[in-house]
C-alpha positions as CSV (number, residue, x, y, z in Angstrom):
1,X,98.9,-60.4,19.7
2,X,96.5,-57.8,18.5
3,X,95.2,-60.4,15.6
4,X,94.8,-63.2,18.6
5,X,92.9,-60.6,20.7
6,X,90.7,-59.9,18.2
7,X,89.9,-63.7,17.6
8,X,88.9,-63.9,21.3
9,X,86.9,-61.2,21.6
10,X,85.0,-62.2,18.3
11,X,84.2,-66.1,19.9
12,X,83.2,-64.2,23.1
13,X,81.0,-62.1,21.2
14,X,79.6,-64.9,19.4
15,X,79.2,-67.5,22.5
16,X,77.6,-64.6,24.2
17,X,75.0,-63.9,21.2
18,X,74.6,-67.6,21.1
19,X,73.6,-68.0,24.9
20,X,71.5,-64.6,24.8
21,X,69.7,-66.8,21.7
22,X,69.2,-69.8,23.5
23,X,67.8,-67.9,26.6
24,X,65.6,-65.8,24.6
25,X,64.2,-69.4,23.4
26,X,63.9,-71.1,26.4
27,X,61.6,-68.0,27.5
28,X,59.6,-67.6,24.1
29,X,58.7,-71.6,24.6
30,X,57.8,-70.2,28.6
31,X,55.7,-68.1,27.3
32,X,54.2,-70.2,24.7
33,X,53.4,-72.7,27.1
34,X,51.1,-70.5,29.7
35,X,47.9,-70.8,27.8
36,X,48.0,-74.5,27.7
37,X,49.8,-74.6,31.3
38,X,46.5,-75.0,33.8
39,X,48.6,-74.0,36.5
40,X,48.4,-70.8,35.5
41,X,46.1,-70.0,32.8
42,X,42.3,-70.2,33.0
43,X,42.0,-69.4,36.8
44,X,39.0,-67.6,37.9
45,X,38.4,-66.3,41.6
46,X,34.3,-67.1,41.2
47,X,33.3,-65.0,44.7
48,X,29.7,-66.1,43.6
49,X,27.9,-68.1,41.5
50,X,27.9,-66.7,37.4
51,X,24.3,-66.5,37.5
52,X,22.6,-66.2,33.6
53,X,20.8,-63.5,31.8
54,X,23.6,-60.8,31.0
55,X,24.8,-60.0,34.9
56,X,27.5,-57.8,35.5
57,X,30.9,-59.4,36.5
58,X,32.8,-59.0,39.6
59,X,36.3,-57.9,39.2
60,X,37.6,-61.2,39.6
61,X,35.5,-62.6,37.0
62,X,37.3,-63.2,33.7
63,X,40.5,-61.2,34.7
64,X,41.9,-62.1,31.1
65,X,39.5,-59.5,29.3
66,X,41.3,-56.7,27.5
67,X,39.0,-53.8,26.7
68,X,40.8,-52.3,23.5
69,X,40.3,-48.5,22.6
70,X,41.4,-46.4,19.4
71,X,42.2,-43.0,19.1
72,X,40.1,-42.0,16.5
73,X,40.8,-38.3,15.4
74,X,40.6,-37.7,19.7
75,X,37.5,-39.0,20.0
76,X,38.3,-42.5,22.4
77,X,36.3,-45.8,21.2
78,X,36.2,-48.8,22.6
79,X,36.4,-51.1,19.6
80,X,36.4,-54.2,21.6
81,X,37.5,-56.7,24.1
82,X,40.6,-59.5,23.4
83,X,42.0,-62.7,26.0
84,X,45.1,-62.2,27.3
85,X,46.9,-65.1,26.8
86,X,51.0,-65.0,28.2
87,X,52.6,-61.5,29.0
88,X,52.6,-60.1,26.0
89,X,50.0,-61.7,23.8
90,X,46.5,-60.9,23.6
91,X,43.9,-62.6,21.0
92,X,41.2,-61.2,20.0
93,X,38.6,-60.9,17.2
94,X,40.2,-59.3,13.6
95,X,37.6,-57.1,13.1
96,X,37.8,-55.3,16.4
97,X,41.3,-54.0,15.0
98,X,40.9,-54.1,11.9
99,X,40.1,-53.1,8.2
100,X,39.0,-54.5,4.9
101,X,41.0,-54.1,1.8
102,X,39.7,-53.7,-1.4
103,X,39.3,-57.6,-1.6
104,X,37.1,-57.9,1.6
105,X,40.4,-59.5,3.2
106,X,41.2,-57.8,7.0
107,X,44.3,-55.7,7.5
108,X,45.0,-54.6,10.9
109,X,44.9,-51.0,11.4
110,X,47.7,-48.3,12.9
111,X,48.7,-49.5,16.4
112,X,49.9,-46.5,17.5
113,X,46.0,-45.2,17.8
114,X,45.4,-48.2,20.0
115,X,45.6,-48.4,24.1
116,X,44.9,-51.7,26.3
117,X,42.8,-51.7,29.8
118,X,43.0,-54.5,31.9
119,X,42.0,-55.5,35.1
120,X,38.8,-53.5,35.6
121,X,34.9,-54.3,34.9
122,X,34.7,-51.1,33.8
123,X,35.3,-50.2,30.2
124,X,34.6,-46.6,29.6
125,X,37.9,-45.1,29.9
126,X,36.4,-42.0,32.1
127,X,35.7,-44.0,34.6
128,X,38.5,-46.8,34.3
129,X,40.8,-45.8,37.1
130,X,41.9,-49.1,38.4
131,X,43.2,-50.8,34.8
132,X,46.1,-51.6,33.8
133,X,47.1,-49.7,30.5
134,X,49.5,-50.7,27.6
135,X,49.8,-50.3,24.3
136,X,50.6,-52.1,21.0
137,X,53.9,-53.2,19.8
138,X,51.7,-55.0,16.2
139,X,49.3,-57.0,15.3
140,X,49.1,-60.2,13.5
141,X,46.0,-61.3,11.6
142,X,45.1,-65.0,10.2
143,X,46.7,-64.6,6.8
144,X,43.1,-65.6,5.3
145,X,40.9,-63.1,7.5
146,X,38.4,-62.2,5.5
147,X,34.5,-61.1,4.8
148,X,33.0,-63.3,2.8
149,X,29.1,-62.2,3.0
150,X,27.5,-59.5,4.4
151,X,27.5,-61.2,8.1
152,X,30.2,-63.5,7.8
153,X,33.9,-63.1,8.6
154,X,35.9,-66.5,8.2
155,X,39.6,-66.8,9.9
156,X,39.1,-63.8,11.7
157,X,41.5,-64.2,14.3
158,X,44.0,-61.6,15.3
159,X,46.8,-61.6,17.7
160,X,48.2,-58.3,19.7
161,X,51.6,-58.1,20.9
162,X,51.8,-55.3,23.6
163,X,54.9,-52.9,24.4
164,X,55.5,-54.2,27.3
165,X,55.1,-57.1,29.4
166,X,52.0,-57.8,31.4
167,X,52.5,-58.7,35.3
168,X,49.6,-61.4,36.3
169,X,48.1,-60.4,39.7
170,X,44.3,-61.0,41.2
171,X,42.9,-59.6,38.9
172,X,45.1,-60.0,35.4
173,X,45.0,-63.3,34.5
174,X,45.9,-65.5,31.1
175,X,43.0,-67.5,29.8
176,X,43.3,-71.4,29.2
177,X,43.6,-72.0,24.6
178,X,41.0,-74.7,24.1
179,X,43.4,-78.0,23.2
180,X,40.6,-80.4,22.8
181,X,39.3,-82.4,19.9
182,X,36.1,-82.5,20.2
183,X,33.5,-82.2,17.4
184,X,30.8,-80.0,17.8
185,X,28.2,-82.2,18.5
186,X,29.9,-83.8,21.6
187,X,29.5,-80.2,23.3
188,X,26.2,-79.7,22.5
189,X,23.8,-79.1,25.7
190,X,27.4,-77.7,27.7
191,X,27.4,-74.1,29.4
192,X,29.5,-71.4,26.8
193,X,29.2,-68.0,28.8
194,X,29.9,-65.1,26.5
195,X,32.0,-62.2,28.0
196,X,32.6,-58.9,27.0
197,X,32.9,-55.2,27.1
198,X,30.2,-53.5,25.5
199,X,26.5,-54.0,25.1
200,X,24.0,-55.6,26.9
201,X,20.9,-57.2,25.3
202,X,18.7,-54.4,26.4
203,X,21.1,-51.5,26.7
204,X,24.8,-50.2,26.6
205,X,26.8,-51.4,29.3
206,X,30.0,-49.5,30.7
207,X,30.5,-52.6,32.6
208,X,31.8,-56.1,31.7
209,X,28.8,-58.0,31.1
210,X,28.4,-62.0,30.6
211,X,25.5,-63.9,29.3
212,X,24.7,-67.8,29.8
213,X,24.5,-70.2,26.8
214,X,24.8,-73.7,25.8
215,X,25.9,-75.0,22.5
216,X,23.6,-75.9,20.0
217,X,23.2,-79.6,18.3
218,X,25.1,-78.9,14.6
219,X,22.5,-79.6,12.5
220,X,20.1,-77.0,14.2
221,X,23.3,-74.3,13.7
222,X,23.6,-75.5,9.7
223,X,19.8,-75.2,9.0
224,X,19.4,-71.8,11.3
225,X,22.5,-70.5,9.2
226,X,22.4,-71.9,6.1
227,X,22.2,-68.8,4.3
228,X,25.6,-67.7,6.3
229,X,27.7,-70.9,5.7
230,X,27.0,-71.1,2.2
231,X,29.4,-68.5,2.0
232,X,31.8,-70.7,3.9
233,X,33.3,-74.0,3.5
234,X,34.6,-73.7,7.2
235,X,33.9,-76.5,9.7
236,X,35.1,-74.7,12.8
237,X,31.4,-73.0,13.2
238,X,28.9,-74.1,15.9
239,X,26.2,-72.5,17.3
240,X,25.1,-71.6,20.6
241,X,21.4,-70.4,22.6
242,X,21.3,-68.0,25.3
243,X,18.6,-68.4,28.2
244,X,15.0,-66.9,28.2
245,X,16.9,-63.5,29.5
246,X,19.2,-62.9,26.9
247,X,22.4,-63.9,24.3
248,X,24.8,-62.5,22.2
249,X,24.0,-58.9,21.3
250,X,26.8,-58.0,18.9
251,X,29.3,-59.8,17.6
252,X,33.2,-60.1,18.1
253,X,32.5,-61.2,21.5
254,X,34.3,-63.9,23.1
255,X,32.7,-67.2,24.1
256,X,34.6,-69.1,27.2
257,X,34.0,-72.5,28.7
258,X,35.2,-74.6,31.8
259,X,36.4,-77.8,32.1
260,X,37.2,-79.0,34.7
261,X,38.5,-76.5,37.1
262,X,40.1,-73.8,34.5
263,X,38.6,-71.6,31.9
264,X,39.4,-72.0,27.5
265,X,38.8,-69.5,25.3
266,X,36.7,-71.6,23.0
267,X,35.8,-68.9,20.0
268,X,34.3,-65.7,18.8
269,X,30.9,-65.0,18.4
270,X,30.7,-64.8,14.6
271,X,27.0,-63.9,13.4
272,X,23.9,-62.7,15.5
273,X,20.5,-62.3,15.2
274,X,18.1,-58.7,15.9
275,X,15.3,-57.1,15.3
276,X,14.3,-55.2,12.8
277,X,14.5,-52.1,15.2
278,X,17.7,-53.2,16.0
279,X,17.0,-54.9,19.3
280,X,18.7,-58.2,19.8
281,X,16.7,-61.3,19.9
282,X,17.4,-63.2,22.9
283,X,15.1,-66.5,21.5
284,X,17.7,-66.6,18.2
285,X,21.1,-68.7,17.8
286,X,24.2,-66.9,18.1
287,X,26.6,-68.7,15.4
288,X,30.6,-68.9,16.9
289,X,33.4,-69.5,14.9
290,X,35.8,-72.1,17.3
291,X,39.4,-71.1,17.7
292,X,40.8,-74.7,17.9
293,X,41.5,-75.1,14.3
294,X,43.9,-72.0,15.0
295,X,46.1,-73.0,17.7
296,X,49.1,-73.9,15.7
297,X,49.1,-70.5,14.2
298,X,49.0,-68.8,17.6
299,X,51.9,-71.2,19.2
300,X,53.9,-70.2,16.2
301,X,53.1,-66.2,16.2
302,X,54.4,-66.1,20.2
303,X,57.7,-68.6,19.8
């Protein structure tokens, strides 16, 4: 009787493990499915019009920014700004959280030093009273992140999974994963908007700021970068050219476009162009490396 007892227990433990399994993978593919669900993902409350030349956002405006901050030895930086992209995932650019190795490839750095904000414009964490804060369960980088010259990353995509789940209100919002295949040159002369935490083109910015491009014909990006993309045999870079009043001032900024009614996440903002006194010039091509060719890899990190 004891033995028989023992047998049933056992299959109940088992048929239980089995349908905590199966529920665990009916949510994971839930969750897998929100940045390509445009129900959800990619919704933007535009209370006006995204007017060009580097304008602050309103607080509606790109709710799916993550400003990231490290813990550096108690000084707080803000290293830079990701997409959140289901509850728990957040993409982002490697070299915001990351390192190189002695062979130039990208390691991610110590989570724990790391902290989230989202849902506020503002990114200085003195005066971010309104975000939403979490922190970092790991990171995953593309297992060929790496620098390959001295302005050009390749494959330098990383993927943050938080410590806790993110609840999606007005203002916290997935982004759409771009899931079209379209070469290059059938964007060119469409609107990009780069948004970000961080810099302006004239000065630092405590406040989300987004710029106004259009994407570039290819072979005006291959001769304006040749010296860059000799280093690379990738063909997921494009380029794209702000407006008379600005473009991308740093890199590792994220470049977002809308079709139709929602907003993708299209790439990162790879290479830029400044002055010699450091300024950035606003008449120069901003090179962008696309995140399509990556989308297997991320539906496979968040099953």
């Amino acid at each position: 009787m004891q033995k028989f007892s023992l047998i049933v227990n056992s299959l109940i433990l088992v048929t239980s493990f089995n349908v905590i399994k199966c529920e665990n993978q009916i949510l994971n593919k839930t969750r897998t499915t929100v940045p390509f669900n445009t129900s959800i993902c990619g919704i933007m409350s535009e209370s006006h019009s995204l007017v060009q030349g580097g304008k602050i956002s309103a607080a509606t405006h790109f709710p799916w920014l993550a400003a990231v901050f490290m813990n550096n030895n108690g000084e707080i930086i803000h290293t830079g700004s990701g997409s959140l992209i289901s509850h728990n995932h957040i993409i982002i650019r490697a070299r915001s959280v990351s390192i190189l190795d002695s062979s130039n490839f990208l390691v991610p750095v110590n989570v724990s030093t790391l902290q989230i904000h989202l849902g506020s414009i503002q990114y200085f964490q003195s005066q971010d009273n309104e975000s939403v804060k979490v922190g970092v369960e790991k990171i995953v980088n593309h297992p060929f992140a790496k620098k390959v010259s001295n302005t050009l990353y390749v494959n330098a995509i990383s993927m943050i999974f938080t410590n806790r789940e993110i609840e999606f209100t007005e203002k916290i919002k997935p982004v759409c994963l771009w899931p079209f295949m379209m070469e290059h040159e059938n964007l060119a002369g469409k609107s990009a908007y780069i948004a970000s935490h961080g810099f302006g083109s004239k000065r630092k910015s405590e406040n989300l700021i987004r710029k106004h491009t259009h994407v570039t014909i290819q072979e005006s990006c291959n001769d304006y970068f040749e010296d860059e993309l000799k280093f690379s045999n990738e063909t997921n870079l494009f380029c794209v050219k702000g407006d008379s009043n600005g473009s991308a001032c740093i890199g590792d900024n994220q470049l977002f476009m809308k079709m139709n009614e929602n907003w993708f996440l299209k790439g990162f903002i790879s290479s830029v162009y400044k002055y010699d006194d450091g300024k950035c010039n606003s008449e120069a091509l901003t090179l962008c490396e696309d995140i399509q060719q990556n989308i297997i890899l991320i539906k496979v990190l968040m099953l």
